[in-house]
Biopython code that builds the backbone (N, CA, C, O; Angstrom):
import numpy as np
from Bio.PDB.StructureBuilder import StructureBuilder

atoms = [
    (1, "UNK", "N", (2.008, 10.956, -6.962)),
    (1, "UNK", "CA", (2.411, 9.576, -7.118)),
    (1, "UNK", "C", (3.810, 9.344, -6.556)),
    (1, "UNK", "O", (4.234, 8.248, -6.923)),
    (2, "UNK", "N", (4.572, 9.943, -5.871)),
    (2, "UNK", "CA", (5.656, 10.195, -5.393)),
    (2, "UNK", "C", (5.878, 9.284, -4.022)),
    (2, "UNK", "O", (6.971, 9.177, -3.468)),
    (3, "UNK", "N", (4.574, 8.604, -3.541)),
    (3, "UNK", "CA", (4.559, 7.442, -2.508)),
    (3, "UNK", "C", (4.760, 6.359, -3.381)),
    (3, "UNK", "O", (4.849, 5.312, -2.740)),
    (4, "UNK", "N", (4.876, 6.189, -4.721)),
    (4, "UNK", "CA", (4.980, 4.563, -5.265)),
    (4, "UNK", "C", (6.870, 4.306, -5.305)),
    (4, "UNK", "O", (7.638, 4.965, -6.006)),
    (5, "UNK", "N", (7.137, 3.550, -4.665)),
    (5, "UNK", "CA", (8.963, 3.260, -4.843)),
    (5, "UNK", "C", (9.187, 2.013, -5.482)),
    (5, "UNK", "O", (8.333, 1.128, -5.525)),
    (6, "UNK", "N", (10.435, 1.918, -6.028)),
    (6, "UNK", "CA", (10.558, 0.663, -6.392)),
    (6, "UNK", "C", (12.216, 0.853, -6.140)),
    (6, "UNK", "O", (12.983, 1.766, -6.448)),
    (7, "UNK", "N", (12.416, -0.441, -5.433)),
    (7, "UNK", "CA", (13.992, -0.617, -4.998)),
    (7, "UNK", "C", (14.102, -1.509, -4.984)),
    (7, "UNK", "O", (13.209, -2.239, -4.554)),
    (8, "UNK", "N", (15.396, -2.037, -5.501)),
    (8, "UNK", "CA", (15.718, -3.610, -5.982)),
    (8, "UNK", "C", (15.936, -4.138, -4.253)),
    (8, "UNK", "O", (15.530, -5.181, -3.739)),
    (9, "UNK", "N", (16.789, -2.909, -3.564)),
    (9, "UNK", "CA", (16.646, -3.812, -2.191)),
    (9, "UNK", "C", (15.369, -4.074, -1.465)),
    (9, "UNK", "O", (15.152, -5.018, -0.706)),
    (10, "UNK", "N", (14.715, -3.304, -1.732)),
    (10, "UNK", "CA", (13.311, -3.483, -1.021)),
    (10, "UNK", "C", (12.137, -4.191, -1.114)),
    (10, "UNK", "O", (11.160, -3.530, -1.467)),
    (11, "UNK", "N", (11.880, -6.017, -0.768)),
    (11, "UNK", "CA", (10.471, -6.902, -1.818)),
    (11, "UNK", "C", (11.418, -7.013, -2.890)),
    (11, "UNK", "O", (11.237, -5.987, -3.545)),
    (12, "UNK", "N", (12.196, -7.588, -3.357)),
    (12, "UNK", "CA", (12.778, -7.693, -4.439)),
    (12, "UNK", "C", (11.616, -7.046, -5.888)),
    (12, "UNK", "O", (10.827, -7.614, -6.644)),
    (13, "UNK", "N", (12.088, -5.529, -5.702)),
    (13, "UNK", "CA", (11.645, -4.868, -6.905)),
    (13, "UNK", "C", (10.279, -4.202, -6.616)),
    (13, "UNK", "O", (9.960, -3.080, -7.010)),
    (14, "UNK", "N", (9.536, -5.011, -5.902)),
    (14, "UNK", "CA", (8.013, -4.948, -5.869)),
    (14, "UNK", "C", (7.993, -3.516, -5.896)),
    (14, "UNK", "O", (8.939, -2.872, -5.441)),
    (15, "UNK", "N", (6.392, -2.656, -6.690)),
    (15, "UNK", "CA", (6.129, -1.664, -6.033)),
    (15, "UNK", "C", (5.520, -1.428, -4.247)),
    (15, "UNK", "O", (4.604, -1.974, -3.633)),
    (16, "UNK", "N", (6.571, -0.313, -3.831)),
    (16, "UNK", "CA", (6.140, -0.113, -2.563)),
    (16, "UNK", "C", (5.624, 1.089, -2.181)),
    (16, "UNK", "O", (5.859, 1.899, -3.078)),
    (17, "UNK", "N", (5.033, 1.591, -1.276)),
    (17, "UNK", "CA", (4.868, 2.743, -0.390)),
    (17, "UNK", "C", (6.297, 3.064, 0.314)),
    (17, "UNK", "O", (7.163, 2.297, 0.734)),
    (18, "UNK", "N", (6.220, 4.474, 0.287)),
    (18, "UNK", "CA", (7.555, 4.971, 0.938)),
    (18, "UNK", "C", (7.509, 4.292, 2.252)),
    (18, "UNK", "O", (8.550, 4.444, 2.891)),
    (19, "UNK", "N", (6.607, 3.594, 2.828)),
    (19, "UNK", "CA", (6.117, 3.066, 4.340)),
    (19, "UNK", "C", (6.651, 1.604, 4.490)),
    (19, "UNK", "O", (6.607, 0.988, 5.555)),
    (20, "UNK", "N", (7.255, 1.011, 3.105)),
    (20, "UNK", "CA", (8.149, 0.005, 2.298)),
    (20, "UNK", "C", (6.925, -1.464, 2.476)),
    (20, "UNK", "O", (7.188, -2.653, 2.660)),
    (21, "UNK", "N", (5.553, -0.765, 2.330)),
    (21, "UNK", "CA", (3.959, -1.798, 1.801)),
    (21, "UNK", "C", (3.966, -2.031, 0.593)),
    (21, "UNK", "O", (3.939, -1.007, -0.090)),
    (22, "UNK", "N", (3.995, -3.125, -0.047)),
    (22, "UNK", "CA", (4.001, -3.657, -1.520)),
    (22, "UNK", "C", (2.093, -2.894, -1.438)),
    (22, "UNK", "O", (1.137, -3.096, -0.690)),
    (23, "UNK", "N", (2.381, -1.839, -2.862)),
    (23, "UNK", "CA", (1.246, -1.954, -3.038)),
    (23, "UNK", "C", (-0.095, -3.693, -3.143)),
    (23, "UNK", "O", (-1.266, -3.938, -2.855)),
    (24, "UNK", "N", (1.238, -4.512, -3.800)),
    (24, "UNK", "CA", (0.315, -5.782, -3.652)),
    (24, "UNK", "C", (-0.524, -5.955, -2.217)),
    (24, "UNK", "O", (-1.731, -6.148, -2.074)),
    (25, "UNK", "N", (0.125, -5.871, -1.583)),
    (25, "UNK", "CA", (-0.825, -6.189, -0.305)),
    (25, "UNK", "C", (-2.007, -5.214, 0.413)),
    (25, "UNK", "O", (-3.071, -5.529, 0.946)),
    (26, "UNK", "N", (-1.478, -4.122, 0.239)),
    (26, "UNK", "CA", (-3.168, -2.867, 0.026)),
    (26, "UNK", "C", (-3.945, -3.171, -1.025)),
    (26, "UNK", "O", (-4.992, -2.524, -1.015)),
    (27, "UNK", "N", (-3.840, -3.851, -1.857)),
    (27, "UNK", "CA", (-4.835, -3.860, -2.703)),
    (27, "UNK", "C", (-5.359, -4.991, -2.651)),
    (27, "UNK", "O", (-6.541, -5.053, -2.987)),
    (28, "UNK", "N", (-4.623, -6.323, -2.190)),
    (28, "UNK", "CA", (-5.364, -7.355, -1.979)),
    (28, "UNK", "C", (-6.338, -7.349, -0.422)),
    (28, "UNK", "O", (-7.438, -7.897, -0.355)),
    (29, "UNK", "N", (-5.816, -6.770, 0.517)),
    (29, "UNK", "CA", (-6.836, -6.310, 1.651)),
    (29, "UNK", "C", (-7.755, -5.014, 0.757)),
    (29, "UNK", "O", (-8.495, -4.589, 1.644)),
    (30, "UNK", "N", (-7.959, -4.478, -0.082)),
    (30, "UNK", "CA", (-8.829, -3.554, -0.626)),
    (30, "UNK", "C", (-10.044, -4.604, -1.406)),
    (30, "UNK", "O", (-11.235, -4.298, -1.448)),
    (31, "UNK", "N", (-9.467, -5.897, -2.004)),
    (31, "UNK", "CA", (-10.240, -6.742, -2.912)),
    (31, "UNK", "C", (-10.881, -7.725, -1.740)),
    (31, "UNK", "O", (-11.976, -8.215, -2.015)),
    (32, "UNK", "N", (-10.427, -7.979, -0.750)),
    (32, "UNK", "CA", (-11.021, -8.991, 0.144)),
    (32, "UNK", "C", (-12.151, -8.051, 0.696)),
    (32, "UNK", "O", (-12.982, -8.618, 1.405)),
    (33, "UNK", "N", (-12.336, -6.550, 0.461)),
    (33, "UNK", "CA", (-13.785, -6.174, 1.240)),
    (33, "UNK", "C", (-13.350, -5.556, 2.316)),
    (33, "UNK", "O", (-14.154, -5.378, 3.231)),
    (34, "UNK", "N", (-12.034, -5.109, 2.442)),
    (34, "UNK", "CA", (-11.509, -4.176, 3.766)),
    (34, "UNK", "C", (-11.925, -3.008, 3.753)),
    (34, "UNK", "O", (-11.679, -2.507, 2.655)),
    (35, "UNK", "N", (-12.482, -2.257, 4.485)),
    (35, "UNK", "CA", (-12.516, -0.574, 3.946)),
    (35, "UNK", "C", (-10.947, -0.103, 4.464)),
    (35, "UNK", "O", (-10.324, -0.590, 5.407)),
    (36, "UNK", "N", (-10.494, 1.042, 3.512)),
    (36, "UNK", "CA", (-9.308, 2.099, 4.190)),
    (36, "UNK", "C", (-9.201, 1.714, 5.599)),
    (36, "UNK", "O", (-8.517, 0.809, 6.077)),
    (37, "UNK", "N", (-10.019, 2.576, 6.220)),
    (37, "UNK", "CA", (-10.083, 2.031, 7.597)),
    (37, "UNK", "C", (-9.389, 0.920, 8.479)),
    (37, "UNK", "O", (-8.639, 1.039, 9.448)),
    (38, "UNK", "N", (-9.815, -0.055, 7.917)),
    (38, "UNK", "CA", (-9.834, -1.393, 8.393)),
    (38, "UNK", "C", (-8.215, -1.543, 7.999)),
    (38, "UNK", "O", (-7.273, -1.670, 8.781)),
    (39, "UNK", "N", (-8.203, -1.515, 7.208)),
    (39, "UNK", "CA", (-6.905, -1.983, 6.531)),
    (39, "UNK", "C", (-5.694, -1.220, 7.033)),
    (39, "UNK", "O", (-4.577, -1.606, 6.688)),
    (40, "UNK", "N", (-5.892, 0.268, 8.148)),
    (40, "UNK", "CA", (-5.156, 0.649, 8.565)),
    (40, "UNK", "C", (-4.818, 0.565, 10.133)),
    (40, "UNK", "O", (-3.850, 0.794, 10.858)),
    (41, "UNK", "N", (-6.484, -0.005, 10.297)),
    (41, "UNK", "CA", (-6.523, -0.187, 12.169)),
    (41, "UNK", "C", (-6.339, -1.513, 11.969)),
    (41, "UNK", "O", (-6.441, -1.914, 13.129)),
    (42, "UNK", "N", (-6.109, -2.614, 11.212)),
    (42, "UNK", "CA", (-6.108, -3.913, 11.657)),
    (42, "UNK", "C", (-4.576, -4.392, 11.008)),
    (42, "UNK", "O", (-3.856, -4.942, 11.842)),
    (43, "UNK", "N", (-4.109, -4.279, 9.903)),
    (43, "UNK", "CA", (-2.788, -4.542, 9.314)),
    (43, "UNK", "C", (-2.096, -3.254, 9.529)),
    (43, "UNK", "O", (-1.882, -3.125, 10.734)),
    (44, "UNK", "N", (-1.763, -2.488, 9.007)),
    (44, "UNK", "CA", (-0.745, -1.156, 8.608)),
    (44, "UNK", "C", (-1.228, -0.050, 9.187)),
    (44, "UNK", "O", (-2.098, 0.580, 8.586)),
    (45, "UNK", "N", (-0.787, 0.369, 10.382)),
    (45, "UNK", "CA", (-1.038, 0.777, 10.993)),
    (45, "UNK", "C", (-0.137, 2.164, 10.713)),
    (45, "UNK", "O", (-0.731, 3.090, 11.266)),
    (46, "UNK", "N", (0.821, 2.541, 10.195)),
    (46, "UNK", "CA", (1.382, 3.389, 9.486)),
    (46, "UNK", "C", (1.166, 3.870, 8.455)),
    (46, "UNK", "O", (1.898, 4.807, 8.140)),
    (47, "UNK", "N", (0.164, 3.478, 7.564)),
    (47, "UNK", "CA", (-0.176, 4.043, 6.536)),
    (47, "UNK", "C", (-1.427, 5.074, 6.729)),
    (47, "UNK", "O", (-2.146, 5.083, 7.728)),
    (48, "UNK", "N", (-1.550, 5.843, 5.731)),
    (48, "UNK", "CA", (-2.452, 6.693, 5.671)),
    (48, "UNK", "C", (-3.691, 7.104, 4.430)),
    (48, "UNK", "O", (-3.289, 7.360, 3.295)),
    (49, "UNK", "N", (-4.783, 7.133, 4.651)),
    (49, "UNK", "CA", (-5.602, 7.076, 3.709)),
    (49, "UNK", "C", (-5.160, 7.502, 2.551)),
    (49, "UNK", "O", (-5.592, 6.879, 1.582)),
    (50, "UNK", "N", (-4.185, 8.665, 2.269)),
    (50, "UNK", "CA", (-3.794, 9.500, 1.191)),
    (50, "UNK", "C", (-2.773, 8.163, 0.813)),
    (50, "UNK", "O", (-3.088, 7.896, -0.347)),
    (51, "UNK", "N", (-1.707, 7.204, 1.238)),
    (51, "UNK", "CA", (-0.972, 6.358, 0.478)),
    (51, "UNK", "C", (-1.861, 5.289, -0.267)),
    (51, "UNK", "O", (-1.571, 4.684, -1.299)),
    (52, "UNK", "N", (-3.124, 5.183, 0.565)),
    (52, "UNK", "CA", (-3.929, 3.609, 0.030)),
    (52, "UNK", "C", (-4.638, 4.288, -1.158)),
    (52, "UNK", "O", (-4.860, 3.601, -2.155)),
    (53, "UNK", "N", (-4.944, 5.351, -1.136)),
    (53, "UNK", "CA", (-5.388, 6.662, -2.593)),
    (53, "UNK", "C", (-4.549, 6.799, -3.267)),
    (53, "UNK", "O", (-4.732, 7.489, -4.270)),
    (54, "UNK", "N", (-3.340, 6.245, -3.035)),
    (54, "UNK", "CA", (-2.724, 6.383, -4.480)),
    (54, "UNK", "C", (-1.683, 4.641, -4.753)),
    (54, "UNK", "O", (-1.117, 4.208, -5.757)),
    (55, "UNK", "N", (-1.804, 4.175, -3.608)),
    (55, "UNK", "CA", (-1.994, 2.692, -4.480)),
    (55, "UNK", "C", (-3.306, 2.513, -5.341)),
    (55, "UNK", "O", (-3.236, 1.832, -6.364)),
    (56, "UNK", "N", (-4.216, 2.958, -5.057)),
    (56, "UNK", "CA", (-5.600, 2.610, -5.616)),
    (56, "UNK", "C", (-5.711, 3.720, -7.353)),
    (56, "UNK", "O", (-6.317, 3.461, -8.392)),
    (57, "UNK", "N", (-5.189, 4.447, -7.130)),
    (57, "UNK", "CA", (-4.571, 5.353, -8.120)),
    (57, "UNK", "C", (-4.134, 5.339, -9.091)),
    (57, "UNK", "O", (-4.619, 5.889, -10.080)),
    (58, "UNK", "N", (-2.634, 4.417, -9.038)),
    (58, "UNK", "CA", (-1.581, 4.005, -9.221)),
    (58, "UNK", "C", (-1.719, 2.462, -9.979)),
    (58, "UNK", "O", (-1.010, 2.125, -10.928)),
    (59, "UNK", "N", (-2.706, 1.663, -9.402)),
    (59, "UNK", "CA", (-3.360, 0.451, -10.295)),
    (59, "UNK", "C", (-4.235, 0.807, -11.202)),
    (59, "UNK", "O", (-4.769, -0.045, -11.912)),
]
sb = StructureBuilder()
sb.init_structure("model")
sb.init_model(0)
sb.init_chain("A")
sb.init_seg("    ")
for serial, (resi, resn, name, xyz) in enumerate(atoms, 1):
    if name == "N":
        sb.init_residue(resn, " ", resi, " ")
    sb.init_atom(name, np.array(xyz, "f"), 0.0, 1.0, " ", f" {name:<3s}", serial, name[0])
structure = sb.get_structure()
């Protein structure tokens, strides 16, 4: 769980990925019907299946 950050400078507070992705927004492309996949070839292109596994984790 060591990818979840939280920094007041960073999204004011929000939880993030060390990749500085509000988990909010992987999980709302996870609820709209994105697969992993998708969500990494079409938005976040820096992330990696193992970070969206532990936003998904982590909620």
């Amino acid at each position: 769980m060591n990818i979840i950050l939280v920094n007041r400078k960073i999204h004011f507070r929000k939880y993030c990925i060390a990749t500085r992705i509000t988990l909010q927004s992987v999980l709302e492309l996870l609820a709209e019907g994105l697969s992993f996949e998708e969500s990494i070839r079409d938005y976040y292109p820096d992330l990696q299946v193992e970070n969206i596994c532990g936003c998904v984790r982590y909620a």
